[in-house]
N, CA, C and O atoms as CSV, one atom per row, in Angstrom:
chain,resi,resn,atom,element,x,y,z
A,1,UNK,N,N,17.243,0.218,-2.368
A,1,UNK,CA,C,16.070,-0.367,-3.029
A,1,UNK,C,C,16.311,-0.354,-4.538
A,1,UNK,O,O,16.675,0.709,-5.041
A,2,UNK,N,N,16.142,-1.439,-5.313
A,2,UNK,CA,C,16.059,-1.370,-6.657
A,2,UNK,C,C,15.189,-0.558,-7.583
A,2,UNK,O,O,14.096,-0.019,-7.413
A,3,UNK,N,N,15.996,-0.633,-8.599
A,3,UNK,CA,C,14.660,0.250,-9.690
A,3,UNK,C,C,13.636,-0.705,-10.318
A,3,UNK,O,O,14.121,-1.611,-10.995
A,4,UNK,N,N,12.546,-0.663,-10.228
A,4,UNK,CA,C,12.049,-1.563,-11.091
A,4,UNK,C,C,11.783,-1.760,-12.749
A,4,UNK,O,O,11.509,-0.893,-13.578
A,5,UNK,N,N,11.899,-2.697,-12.866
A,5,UNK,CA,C,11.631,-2.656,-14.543
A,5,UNK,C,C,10.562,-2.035,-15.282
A,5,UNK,O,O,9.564,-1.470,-14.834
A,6,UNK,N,N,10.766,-2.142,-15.974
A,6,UNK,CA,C,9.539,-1.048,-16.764
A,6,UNK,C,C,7.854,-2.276,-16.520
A,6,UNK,O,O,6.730,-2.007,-16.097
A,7,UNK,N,N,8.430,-3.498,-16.995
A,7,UNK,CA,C,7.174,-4.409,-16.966
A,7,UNK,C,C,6.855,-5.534,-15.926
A,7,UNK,O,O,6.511,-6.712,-16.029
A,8,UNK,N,N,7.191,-4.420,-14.551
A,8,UNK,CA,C,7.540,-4.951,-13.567
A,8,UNK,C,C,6.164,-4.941,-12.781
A,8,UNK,O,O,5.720,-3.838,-12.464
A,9,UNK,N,N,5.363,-6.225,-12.400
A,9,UNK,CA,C,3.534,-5.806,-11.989
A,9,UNK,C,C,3.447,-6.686,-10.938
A,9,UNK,O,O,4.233,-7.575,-10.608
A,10,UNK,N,N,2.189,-6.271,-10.345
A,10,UNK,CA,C,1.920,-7.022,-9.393
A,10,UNK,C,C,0.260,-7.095,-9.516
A,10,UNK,O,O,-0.451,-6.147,-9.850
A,11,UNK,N,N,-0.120,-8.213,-9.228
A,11,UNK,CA,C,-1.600,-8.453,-9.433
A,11,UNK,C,C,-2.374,-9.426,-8.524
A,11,UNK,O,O,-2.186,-10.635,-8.386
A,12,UNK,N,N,-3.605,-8.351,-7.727
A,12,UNK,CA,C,-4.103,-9.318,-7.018
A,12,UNK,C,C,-5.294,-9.013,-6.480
A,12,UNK,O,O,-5.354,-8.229,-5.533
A,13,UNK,N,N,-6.612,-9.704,-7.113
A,13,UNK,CA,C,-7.991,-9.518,-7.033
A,13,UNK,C,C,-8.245,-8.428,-7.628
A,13,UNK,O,O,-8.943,-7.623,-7.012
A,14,UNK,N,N,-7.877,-8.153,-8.674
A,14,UNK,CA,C,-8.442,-6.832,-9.936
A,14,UNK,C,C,-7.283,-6.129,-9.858
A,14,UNK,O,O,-6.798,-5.481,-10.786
A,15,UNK,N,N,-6.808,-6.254,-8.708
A,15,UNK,CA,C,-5.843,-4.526,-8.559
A,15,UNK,C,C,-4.500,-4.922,-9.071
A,15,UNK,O,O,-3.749,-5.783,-8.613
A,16,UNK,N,N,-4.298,-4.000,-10.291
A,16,UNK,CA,C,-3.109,-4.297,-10.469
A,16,UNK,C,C,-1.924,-2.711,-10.379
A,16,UNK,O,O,-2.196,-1.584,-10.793
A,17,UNK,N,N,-1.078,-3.014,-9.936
A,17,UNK,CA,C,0.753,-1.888,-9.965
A,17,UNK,C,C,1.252,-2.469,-10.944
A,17,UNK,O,O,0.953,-3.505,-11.538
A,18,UNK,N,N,2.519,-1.268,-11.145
A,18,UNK,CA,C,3.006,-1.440,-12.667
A,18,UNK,C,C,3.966,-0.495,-11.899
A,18,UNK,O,O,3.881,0.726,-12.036
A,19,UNK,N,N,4.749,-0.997,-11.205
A,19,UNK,CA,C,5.902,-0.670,-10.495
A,19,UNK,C,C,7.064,0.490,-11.467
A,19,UNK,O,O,7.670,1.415,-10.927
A,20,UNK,N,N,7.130,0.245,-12.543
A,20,UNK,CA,C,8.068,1.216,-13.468
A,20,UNK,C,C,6.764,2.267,-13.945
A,20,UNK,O,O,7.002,3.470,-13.844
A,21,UNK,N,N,5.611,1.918,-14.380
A,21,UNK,CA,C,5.667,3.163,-14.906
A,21,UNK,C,C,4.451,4.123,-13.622
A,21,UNK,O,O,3.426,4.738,-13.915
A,22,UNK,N,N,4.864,3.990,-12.696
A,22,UNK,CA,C,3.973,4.173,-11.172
A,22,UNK,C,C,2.754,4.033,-12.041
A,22,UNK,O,O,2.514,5.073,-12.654
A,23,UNK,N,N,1.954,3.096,-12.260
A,23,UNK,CA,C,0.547,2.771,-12.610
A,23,UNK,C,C,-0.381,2.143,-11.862
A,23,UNK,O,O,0.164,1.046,-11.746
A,24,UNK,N,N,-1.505,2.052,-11.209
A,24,UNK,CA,C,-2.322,1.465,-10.503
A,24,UNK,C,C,-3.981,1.326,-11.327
A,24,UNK,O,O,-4.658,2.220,-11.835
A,25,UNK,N,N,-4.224,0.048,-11.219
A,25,UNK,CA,C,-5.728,-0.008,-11.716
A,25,UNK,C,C,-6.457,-0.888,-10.887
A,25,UNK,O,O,-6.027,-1.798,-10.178
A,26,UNK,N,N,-7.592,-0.508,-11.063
A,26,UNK,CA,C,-8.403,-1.387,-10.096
A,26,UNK,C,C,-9.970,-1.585,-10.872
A,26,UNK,O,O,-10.748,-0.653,-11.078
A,27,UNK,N,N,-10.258,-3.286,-11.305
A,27,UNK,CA,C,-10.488,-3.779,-11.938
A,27,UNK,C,C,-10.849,-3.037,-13.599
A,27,UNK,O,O,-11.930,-2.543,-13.918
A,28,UNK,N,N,-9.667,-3.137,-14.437
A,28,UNK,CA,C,-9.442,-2.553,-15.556
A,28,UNK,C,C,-9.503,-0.720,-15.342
A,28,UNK,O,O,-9.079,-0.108,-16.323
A,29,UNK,N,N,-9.919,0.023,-14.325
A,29,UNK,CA,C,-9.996,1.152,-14.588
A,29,UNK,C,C,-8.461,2.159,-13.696
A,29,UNK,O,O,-7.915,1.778,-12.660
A,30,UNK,N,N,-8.181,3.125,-14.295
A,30,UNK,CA,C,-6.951,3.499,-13.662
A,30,UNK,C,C,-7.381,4.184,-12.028
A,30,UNK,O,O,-8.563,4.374,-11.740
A,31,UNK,N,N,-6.450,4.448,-11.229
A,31,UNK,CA,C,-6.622,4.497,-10.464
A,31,UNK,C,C,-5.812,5.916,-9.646
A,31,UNK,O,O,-4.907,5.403,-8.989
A,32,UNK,N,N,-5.785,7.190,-9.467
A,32,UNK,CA,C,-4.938,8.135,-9.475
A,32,UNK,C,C,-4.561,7.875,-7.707
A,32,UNK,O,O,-5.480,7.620,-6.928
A,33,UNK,N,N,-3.312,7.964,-7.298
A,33,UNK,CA,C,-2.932,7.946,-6.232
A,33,UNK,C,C,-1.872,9.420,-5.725
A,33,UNK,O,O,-1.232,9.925,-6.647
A,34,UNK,N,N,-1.769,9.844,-4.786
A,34,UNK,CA,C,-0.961,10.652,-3.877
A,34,UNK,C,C,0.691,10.229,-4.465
A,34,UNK,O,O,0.608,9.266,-5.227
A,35,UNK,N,N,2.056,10.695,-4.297
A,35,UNK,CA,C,3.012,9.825,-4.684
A,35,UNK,C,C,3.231,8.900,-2.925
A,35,UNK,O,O,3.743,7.800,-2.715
A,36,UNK,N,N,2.772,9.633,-2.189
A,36,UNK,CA,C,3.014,8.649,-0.798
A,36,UNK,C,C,1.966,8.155,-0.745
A,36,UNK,O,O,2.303,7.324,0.099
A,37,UNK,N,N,0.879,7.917,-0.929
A,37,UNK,CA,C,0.021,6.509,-1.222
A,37,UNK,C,C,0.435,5.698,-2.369
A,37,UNK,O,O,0.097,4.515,-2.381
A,38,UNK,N,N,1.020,6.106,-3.190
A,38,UNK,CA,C,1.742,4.948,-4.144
A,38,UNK,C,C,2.776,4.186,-3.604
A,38,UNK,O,O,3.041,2.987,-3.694
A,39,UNK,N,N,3.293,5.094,-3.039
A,39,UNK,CA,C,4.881,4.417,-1.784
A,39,UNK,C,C,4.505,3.561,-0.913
A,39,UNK,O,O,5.137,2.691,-0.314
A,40,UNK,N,N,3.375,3.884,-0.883
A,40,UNK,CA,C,2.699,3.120,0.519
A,40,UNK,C,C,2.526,1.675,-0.511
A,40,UNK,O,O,3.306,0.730,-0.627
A,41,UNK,N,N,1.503,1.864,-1.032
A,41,UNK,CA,C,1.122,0.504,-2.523
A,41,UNK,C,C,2.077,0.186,-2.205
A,41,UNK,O,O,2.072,-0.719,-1.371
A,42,UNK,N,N,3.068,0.579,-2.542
A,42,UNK,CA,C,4.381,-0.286,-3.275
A,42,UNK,C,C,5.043,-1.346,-2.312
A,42,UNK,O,O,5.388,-2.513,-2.496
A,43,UNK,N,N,5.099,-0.399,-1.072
A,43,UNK,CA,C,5.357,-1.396,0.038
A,43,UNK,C,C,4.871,-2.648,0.142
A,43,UNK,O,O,5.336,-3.770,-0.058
A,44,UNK,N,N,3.548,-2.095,0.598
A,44,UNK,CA,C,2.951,-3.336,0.839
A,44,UNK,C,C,2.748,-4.302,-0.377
A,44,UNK,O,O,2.775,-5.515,-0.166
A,45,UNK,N,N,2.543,-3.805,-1.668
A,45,UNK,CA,C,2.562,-4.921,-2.541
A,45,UNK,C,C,3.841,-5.492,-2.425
A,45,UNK,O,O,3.755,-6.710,-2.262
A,46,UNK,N,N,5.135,-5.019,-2.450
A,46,UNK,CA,C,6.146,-5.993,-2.324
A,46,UNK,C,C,6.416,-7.038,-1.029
A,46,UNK,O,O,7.210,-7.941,-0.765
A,47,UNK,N,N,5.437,-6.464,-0.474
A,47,UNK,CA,C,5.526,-7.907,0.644
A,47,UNK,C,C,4.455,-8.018,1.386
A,47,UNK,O,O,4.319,-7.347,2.408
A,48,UNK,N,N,3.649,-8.794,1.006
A,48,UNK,CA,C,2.269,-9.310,0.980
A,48,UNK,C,C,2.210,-10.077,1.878
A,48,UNK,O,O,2.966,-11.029,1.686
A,49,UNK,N,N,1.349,-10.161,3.321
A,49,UNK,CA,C,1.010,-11.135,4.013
A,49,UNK,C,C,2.240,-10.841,5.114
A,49,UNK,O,O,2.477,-11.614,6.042
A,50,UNK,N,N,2.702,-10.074,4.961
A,50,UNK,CA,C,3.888,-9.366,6.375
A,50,UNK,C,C,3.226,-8.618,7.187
A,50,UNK,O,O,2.632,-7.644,6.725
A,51,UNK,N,N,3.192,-8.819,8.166
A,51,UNK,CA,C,2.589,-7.538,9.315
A,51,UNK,C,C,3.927,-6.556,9.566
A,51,UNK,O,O,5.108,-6.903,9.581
A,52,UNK,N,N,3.388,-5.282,9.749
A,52,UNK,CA,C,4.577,-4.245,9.799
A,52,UNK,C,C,3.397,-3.050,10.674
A,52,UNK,O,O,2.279,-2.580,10.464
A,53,UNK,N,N,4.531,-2.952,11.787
A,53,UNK,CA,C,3.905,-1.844,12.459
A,53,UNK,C,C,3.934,-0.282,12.173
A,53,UNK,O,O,4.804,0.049,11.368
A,54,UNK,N,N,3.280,0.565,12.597
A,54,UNK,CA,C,3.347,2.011,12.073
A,54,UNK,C,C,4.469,2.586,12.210
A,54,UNK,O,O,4.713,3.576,11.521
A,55,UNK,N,N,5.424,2.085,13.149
A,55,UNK,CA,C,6.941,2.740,13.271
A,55,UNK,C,C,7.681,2.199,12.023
A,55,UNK,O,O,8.447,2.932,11.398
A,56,UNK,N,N,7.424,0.752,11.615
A,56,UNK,CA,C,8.138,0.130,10.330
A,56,UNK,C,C,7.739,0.690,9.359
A,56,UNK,O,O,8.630,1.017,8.575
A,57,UNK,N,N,6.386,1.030,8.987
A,57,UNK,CA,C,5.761,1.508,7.825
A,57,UNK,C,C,6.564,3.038,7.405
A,57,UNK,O,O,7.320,3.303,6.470
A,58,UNK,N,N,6.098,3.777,8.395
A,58,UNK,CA,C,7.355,5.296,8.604
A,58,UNK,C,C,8.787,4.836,8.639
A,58,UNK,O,O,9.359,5.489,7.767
A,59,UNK,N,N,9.285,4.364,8.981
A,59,UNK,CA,C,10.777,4.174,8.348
A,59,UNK,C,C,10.601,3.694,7.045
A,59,UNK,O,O,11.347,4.349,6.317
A,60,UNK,N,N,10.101,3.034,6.533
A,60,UNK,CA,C,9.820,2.203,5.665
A,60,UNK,C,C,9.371,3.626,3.914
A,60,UNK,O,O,9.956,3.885,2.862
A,61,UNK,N,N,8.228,4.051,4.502
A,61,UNK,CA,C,7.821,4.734,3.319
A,61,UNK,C,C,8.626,6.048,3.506
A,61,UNK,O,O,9.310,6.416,2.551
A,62,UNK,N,N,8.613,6.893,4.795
A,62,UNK,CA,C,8.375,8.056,4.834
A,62,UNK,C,C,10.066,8.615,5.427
A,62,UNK,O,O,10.362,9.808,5.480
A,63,UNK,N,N,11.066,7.432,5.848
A,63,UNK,CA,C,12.520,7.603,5.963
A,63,UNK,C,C,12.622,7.845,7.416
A,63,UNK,O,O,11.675,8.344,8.023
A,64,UNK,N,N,13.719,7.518,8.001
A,64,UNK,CA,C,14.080,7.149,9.389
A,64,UNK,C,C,13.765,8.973,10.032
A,64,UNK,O,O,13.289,9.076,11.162
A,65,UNK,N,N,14.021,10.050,9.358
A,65,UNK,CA,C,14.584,11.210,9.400
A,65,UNK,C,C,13.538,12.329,9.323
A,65,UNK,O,O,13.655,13.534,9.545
A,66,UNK,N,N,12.319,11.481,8.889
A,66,UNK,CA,C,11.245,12.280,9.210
A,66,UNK,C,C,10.763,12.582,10.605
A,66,UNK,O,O,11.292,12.014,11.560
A,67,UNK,N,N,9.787,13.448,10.769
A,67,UNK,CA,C,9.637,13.985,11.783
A,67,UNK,C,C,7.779,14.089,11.719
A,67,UNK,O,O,7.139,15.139,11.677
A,68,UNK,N,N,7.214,12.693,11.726
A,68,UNK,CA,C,5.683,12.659,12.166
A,68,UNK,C,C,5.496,11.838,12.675
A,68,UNK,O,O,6.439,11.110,12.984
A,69,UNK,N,N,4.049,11.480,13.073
A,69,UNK,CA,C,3.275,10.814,13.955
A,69,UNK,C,C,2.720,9.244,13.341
A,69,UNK,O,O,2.283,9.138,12.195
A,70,UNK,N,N,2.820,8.052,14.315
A,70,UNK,CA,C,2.562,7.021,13.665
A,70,UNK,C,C,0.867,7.025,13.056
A,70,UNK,O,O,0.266,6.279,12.283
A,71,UNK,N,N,0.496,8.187,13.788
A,71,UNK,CA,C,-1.064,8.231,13.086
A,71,UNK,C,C,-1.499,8.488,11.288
A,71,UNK,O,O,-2.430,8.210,10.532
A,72,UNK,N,N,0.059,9.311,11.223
A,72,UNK,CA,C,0.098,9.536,9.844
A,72,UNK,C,C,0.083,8.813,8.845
A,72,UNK,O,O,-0.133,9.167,7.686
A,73,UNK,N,N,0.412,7.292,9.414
A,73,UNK,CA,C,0.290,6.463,8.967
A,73,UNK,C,C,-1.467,5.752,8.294
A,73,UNK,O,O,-1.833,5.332,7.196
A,74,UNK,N,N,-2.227,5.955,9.801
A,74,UNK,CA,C,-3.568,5.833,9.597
A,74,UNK,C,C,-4.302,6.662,8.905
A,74,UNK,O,O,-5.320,6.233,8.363
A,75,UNK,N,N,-3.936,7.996,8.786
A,75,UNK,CA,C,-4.757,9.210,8.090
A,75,UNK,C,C,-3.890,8.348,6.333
A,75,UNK,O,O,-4.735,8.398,5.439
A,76,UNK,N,N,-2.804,7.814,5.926
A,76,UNK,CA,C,-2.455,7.651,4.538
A,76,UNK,C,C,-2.881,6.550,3.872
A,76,UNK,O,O,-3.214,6.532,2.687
A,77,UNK,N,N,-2.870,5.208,4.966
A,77,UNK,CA,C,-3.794,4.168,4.672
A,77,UNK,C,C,-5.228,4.317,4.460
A,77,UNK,O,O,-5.678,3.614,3.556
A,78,UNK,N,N,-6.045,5.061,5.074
A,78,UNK,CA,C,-7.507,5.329,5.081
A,78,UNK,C,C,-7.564,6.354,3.584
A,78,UNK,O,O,-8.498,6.239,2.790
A,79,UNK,N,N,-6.886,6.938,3.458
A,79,UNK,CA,C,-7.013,7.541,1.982
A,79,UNK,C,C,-6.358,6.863,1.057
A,79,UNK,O,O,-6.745,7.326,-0.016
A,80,UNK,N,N,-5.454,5.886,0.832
A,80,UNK,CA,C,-4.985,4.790,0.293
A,80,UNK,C,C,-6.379,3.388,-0.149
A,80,UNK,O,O,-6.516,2.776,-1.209
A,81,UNK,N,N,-7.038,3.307,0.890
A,81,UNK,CA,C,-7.861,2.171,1.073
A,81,UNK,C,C,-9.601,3.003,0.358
A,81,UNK,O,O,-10.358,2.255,-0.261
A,82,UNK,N,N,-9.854,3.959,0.485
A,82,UNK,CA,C,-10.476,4.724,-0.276
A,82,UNK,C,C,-10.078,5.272,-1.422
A,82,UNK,O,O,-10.953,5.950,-1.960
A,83,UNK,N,N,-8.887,5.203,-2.076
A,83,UNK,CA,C,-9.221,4.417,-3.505
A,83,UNK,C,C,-8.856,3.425,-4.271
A,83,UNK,O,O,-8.537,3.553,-5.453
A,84,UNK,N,N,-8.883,2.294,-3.597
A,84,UNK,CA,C,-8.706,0.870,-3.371
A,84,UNK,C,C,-9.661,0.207,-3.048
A,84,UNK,O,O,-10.084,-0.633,-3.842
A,85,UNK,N,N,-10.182,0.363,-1.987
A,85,UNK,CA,C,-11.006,-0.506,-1.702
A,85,UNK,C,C,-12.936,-0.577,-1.992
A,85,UNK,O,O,-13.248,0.577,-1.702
A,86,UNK,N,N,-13.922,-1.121,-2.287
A,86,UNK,CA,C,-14.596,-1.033,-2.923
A,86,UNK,C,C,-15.540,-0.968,-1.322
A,86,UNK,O,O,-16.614,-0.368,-1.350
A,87,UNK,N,N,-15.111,-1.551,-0.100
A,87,UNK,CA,C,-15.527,-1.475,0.917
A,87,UNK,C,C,-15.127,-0.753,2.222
A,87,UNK,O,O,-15.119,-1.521,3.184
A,88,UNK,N,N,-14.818,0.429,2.485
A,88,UNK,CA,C,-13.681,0.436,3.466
A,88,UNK,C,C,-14.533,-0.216,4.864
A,88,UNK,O,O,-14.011,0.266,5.869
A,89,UNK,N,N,-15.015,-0.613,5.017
A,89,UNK,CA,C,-15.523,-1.287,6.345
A,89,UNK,C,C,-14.833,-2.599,6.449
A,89,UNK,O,O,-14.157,-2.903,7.431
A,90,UNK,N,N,-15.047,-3.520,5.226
A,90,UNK,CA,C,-14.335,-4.972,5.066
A,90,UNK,C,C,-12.847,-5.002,3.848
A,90,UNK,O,O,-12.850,-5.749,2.869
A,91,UNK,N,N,-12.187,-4.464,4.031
A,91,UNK,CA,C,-11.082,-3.940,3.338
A,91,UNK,C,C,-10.478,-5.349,2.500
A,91,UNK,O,O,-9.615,-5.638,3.329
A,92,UNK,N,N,-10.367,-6.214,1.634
A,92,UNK,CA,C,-9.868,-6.948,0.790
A,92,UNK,C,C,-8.557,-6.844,0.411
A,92,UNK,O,O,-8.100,-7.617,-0.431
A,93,UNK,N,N,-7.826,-5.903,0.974
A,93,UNK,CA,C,-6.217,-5.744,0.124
A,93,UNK,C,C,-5.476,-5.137,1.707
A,93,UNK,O,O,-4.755,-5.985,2.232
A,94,UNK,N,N,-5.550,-4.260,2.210
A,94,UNK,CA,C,-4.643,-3.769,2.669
A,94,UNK,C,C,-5.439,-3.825,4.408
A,94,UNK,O,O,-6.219,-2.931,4.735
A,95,UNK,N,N,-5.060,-5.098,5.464
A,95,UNK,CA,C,-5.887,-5.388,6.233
A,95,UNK,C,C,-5.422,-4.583,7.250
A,95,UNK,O,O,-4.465,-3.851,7.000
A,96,UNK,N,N,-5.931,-4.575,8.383
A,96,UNK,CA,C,-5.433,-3.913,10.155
A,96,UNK,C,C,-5.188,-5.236,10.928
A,96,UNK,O,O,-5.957,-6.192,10.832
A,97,UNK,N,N,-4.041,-5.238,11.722
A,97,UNK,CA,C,-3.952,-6.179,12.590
A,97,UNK,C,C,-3.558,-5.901,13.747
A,97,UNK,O,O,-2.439,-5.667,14.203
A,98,UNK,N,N,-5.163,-5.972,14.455
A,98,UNK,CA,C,-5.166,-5.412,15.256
A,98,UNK,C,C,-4.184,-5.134,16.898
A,98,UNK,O,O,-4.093,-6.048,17.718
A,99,UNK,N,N,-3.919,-4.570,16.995
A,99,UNK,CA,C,-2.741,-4.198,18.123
A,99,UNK,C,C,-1.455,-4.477,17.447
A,99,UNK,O,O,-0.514,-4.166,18.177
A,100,UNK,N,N,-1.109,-4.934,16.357
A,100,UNK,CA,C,-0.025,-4.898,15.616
A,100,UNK,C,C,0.344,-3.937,14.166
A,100,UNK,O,O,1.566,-3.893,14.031
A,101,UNK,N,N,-0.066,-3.509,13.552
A,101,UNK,CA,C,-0.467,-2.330,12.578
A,101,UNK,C,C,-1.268,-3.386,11.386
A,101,UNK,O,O,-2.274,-4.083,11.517
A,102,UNK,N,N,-0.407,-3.180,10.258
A,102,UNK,CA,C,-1.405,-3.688,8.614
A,102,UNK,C,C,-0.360,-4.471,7.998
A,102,UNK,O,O,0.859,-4.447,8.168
A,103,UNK,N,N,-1.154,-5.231,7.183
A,103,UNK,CA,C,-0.435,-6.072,6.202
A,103,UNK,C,C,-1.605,-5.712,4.783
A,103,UNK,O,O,-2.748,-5.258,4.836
A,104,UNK,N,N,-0.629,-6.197,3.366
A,104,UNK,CA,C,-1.186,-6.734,2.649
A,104,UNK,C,C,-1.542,-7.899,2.596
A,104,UNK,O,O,-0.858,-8.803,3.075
A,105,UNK,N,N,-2.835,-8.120,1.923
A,105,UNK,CA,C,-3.760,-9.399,2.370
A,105,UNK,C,C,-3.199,-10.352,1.338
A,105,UNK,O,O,-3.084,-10.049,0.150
A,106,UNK,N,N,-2.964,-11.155,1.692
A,106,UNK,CA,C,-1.877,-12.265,0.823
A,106,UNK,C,C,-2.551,-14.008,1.060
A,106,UNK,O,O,-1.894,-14.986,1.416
A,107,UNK,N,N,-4.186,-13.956,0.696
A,107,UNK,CA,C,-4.998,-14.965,1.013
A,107,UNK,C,C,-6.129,-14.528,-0.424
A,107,UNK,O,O,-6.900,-13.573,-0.526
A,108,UNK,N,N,-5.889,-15.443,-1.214
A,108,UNK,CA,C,-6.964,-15.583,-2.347
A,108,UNK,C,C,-8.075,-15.697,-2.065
A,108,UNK,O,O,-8.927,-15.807,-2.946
């Protein structure tokens, strides 16, 4: 995986990452994250509108070599999406699909 640049961002419906200097805000205000809910962010902001299941997400964030449960996934998103999301009932950024795991929401 690459390093990202220092002024390296991603922006979408208030929320913005700042990939180099691990920064997150959500509409102008900062936003403090876990470093594996940032990992998580990061994922999914780099690929928006992909469905990825909880086995992909754990290889993905948490490394082939770990040793947890795909639920862990749901307990990191639900605290991810609580402080993100302004609704967690109707979630705007980081969706569930259902019988398939989550995507970032990649629909204006």
């Amino acid at each position: 995986e690459k390093k990202p640049s220092a002024g390296e961002m991603f922006e979408f419906k208030g929320l913005a990452v700042n990939y180099g200097s691990c920064s997150v805000a959500l509409d102008g205000r900062p936003v403090t994250l876990s470093p594996t809910e940032l990992k998580l962010l990061f994922f999914f902001t780099r690929n928006p509108g992909r469905v990825y299941s909880r086995d992909q997400i754990l290889d993905h964030v948490w490394g082939d070599d770990t040793f947890i449960t795909d639920r862990t996934v749901d307990v990191h998103v639900r605290r991810l999406r609580s402080q993100i999301e302004k609704d967690m009932e109707h979630p705007r950024f980081i969706l569930t699909v259902r019988g398939f795991g989550y995507k970032f929401n990649d629909m204006q």
